[in-house]
N, C-alpha and C positions, 0 to 999 in steps of 0.2 A: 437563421444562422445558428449555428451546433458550437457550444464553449462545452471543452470538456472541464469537468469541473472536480474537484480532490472530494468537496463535500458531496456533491451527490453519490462518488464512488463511496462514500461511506455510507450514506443513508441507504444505501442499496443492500450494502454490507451486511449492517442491522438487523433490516426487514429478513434478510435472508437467513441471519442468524435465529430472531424472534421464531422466523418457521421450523427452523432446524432444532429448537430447544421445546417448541410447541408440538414435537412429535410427526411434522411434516405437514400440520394443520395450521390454515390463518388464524391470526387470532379478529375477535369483536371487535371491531369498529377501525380498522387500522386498513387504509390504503394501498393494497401488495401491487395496484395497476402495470408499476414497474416492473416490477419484477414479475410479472404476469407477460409483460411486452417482451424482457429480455428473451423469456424463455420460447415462448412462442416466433419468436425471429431465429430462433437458434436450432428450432425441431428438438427442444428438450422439456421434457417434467418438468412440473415448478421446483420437485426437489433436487433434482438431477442439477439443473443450474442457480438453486442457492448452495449448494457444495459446491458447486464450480466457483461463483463469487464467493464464498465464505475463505475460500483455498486460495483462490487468488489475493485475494485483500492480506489476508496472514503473511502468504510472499513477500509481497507490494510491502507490506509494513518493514518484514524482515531485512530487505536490502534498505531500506530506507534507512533503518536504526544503524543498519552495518557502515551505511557511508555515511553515513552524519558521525560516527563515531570517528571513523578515518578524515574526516574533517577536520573536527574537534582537535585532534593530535595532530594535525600537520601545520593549523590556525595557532596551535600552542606552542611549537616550535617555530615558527614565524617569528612570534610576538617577541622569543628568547633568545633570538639575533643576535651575535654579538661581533662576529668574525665572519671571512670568504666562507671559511671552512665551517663554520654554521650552514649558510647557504648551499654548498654543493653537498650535504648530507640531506639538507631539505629535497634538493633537486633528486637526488638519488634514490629515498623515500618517495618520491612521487614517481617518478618511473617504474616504481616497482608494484604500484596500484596498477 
């Protein structure tokens, strides 16, 4: 059975980064088998698709931080309820995501 997993998408991330900062070289003693497999399923370089994961993950991070922040502010206005008209401004801010 196949769990996709947040951490492994990170540890992937890493290892891809590690190569990417290593000048496109593995480094000693460190495990790249992963990222050896993504690349080879995908008919790409090992460098070719630690750019690809290194670019995707920065994404992934990017939307992440942007909605947890539109979270944060809509969870903050929630909390400061006081009136209908509190609520149909919420409503209205959420439509608008």
């Amino acid at each position: 059975d196949y769990i996709g997993n947040d951490e492994v998408l990170r540890h992937k991330a890493m290892l891809a980064q590690s190569i990417i900062e290593n000048g496109g070289k593995r480094r000693n003693n460190i495990d790249y088998s992963i990222l050896e497999n993504y690349a080879e399923a995908r008919g790409l370089s090992l460098e070719t698709a630690c750019a690809l994961l290194v670019d995707s993950f920065a994404l992934c991070r990017e939307r992440l931080m942007k909605t947890e922040r539109m979270k944060d502010l809509v969870m903050a206005r929630i909390d400061a309820v006081t009136t209908m008209n509190d609520i149909d401004e919420i409503e209205k801010m959420i439509a608008a995501i």
